[in-house]
C-alpha positions in Angstrom: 0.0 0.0 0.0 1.3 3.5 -0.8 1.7 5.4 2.3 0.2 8.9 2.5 2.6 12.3 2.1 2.2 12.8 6.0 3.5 9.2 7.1 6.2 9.3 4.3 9.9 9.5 6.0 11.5 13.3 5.6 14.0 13.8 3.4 17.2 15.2 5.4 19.0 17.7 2.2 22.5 18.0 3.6 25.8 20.1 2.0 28.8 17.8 2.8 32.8 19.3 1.5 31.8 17.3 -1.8 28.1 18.7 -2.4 26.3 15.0 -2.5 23.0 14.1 -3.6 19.9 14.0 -0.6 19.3 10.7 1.2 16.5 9.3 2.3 16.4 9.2 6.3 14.9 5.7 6.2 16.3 3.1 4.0 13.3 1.3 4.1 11.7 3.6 2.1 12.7 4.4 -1.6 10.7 6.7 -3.8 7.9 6.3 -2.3 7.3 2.4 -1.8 8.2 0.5 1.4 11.1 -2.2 1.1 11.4 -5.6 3.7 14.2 -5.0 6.5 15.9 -7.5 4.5 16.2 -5.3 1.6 16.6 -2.3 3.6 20.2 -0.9 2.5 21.7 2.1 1.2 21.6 2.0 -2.3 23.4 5.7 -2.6 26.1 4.7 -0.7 27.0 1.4 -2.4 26.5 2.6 -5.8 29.2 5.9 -4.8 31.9 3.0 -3.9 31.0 0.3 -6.9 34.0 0.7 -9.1 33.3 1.4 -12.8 34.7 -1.6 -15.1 35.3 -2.5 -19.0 32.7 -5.4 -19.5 34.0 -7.9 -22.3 36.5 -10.3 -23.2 39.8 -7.9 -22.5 39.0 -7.8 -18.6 37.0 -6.2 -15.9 40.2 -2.5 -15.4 39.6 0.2 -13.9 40.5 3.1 -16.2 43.5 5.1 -15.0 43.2 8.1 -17.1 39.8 9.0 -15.6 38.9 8.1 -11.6 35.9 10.7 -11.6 33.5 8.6 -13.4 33.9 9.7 -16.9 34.1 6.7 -18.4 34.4 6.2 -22.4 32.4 3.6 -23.9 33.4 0.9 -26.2 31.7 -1.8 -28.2 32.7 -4.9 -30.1 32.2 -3.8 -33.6 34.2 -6.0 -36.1 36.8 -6.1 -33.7 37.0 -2.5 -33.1 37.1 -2.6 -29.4 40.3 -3.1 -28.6 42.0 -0.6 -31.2 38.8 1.9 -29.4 40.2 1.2 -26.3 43.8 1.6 -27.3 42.9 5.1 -28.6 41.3 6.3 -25.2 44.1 4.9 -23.1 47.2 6.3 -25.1 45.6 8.5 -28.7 49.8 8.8 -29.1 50.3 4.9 -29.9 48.0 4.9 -32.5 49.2 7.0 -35.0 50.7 6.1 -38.0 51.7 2.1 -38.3 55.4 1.9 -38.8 56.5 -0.5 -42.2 56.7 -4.1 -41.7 59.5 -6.0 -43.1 58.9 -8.8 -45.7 59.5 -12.5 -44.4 63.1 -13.1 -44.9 64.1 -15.9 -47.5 67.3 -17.1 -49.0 67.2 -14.5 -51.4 66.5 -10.4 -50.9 63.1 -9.5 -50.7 62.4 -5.9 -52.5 62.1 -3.3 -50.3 59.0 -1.0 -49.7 59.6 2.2 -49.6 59.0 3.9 -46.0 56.4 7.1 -46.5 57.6 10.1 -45.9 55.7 13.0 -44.2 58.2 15.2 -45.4 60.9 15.3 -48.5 63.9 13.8 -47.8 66.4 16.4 -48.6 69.7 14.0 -48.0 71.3 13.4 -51.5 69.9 9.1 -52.3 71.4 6.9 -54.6 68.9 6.9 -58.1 66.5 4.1 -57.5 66.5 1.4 -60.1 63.4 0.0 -62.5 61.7 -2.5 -60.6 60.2 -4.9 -63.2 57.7 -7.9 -61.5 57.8 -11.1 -63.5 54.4 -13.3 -63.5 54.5 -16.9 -63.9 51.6 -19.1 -64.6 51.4 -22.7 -65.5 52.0 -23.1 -69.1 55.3 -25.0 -69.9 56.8 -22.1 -71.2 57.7 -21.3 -67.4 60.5 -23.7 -68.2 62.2 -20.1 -69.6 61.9 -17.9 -66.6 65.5 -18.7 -65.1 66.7 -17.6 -68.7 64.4 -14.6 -68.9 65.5 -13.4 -65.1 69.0 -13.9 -66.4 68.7 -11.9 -69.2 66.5 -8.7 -67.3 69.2 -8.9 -64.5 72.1 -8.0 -67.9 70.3 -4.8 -68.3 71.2 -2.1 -66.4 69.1 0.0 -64.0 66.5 -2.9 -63.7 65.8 -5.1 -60.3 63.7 -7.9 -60.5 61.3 -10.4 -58.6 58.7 -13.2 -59.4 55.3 -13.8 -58.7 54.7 -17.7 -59.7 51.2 -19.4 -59.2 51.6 -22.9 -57.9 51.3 -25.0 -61.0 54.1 -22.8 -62.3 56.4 -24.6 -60.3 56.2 -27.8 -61.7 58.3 -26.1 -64.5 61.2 -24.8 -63.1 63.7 -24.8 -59.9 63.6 -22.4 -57.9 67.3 -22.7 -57.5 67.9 -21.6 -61.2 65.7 -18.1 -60.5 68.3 -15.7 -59.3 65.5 -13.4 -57.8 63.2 -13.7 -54.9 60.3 -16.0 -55.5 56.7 -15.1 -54.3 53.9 -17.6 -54.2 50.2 -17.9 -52.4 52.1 -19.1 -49.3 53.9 -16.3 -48.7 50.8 -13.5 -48.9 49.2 -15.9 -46.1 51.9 -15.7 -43.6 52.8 -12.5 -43.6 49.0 -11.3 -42.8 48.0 -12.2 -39.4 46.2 -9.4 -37.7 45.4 -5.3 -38.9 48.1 -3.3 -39.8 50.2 -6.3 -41.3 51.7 -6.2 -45.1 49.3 -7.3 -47.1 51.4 -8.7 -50.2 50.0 -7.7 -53.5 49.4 -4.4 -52.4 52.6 -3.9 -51.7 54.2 -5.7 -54.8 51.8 -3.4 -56.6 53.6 -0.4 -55.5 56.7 -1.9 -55.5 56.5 -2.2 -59.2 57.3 -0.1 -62.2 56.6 -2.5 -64.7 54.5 -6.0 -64.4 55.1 -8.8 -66.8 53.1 -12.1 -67.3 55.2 -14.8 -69.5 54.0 -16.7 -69.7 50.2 -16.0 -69.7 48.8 -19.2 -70.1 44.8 -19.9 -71.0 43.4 -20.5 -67.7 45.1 -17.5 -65.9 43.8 -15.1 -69.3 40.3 -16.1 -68.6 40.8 -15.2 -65.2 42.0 -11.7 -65.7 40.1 -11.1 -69.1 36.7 -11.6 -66.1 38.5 -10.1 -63.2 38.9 -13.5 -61.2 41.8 -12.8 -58.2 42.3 -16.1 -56.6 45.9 -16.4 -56.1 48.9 -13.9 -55.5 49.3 -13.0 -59.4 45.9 -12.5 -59.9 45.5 -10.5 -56.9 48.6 -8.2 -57.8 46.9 -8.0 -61.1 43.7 -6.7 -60.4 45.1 -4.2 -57.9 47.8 -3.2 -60.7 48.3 0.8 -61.1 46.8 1.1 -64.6 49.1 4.4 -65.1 51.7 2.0 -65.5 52.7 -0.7 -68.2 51.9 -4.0 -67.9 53.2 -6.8 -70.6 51.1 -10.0 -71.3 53.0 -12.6 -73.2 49.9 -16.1 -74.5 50.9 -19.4 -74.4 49.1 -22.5 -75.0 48.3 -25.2 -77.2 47.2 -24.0 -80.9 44.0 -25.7 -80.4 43.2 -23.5 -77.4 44.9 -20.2 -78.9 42.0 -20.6 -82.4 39.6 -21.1 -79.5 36.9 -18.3 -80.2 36.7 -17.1 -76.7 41.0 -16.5 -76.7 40.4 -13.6 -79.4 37.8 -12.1 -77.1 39.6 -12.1 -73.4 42.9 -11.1 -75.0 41.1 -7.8 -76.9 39.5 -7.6 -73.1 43.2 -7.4 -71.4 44.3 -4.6 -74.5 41.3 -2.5 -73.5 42.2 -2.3 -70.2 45.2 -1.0 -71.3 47.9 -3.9 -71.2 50.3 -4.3 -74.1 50.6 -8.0 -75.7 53.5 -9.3 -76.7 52.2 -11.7 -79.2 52.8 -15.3 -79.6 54.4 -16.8 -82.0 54.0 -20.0 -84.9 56.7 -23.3 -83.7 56.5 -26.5 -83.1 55.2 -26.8 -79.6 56.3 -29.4 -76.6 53.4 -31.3 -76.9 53.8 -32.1 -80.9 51.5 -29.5 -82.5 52.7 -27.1 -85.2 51.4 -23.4 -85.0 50.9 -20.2 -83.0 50.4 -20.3 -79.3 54.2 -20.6 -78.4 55.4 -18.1 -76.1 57.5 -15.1 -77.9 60.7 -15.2 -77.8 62.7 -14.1 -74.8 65.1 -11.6 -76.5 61.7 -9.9 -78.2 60.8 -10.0 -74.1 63.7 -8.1 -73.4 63.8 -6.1 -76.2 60.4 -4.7 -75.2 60.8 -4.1 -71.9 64.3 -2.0 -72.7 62.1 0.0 -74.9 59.5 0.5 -72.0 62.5 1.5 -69.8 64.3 3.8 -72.4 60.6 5.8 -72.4 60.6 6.0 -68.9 64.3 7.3 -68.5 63.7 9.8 -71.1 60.5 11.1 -69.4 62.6 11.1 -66.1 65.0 12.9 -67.7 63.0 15.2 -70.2 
């Protein structure tokens, strides 16, 4: 039963040193509604002294910039809490991510270049044309250690190689001279936020991409803008403001294929250059086009490539 406004306990409105809220004389009675003894406490008092605590999986802390009760909130969106939480304890540590490494191999990694907030105004040494080398599974990979070889004789140019898995089959990777990147790799460098991701960074490593070879299955793929592997990925995050060279290979039954015609016009509108193939006697028997060009016409093209570029660098 409500009591009546004359039997209700007074309110006693006190001014302590740290001006706190009135509270009820009786603690039996609480706005108005009368409580058992055994529930007869001071809720003011026990609610001043409850510490404030993080719910959640990262542990019931108390938060030491802030002992007044201003606590921040934070919720588990997407995994956001913690870097949330991070902010609010120290705003300083999360600035800008500092460069991670590549995974060491047995050969030299390329290195990213660090950004820069500011020029550098220390005389550097001039940076050489990085050209990326694309592998796919056509058995014309058996050439890559001689087309490395013969990029590495030109000057100014450093090299690496992106293979796809069933390239592999066709080559050692002791005859490639250069560092090696496969599917493997792009996995276990990435392991939380803020680590390398590997065909973004290839991508700006880069100057120049080139696939040879380019076999059918990995032209379909790009020619409909599949990225399922490393090359692919690199591919379809390539820079379009710089050159990319596509060298076919395949049987001659698959380059007469109506739909080969098609996807490689696809690739040339999207602004690649073809280095066409070319009429032999292939491994498997067959006479006519579909071999890979030749790797001095490679070469050649890819010195014209970096002739233009030194000549606009130096224009």
């Amino acid at each position: 039963m409500r009591p009546s406004p004359a039997e209700s306990p007074p309110i006693q409105r006190t001014r302590g040193p740290n001006h706190e809220k009135p509270t009820v004389a009786s603690a039996r009675w609480r706005n108005g509604l009368q409580l058992p003894e055994s529930r007869a406490v001071d809720y003011d008092s026990q609610k001043a002294s409850r510490p404030r605590c993080f719910p959640g999986p990262v542990g019931r802390q108390r938060n030491p910039r802030n002992q007044s009760g201003g606590w921040p909130r934070s919720r588990d969106i997407w995994g956001c809490r913690e870097l949330r939480l991070a902010r609010t304890l120290n705003p300083d540590s999360l600035m800008e991510p500092e460069p991670t490494r590549l995974p060491e191999s047995g050969a030299p990694r390329p290195p990213v270049e660090p950004r820069t907030s500011c020029p550098v105004t220390e005389p550097s040494e001039e940076r050489k044309f990085r050209v990326l080398v694309g592998v796919t599974g056509s058995v014309a990979a058996l050439k890559l250690p001689l087309l490395v070889s013969r990029l590495l004789d030109v000057p100014g140019l450093e090299v690496a190689v992106v293979t796809t898995e069933r390239a592999k089959h066709f080559y050692s990777p002791q005859d490639v001279a250069v560092t090696l990147y496969s599917d493997a790799d792009e996995w276990e460098m990435w392991k939380q936020r803020c680590d390398p991701v590997l065909h973004i960074d290839l991508r700006r490593w880069a100057d120049l991409m080139l696939v040879a070879p380019l076999d059918a299955n990995t032209l379909g793929k790009v020619a409909s803008g599949i990225c399922d592997n490393l090359l692919t990925c690199v591919i379809r995050a390539w820079d379009r403001s710089k050159p990319l060279l596509f060298c076919p290979a395949m049987n001659t039954a698959m380059w007469e294929h109506p739909i080969t015609a098609q996807q490689v016009d696809q690739l040339k509108a999207f602004g690649y250059i073809e280095i066409p193939c070319v009429a032999k006697k292939l491994v498997c028997g067959d006479q006519g086009l579909g071999a890979m060009a030749e790797v001095e016409t490679i070469v050649d093209k890819v010195r014209e490539i970096l002739s233009q570029h030194d000549g606009v660098q130096h224009g």
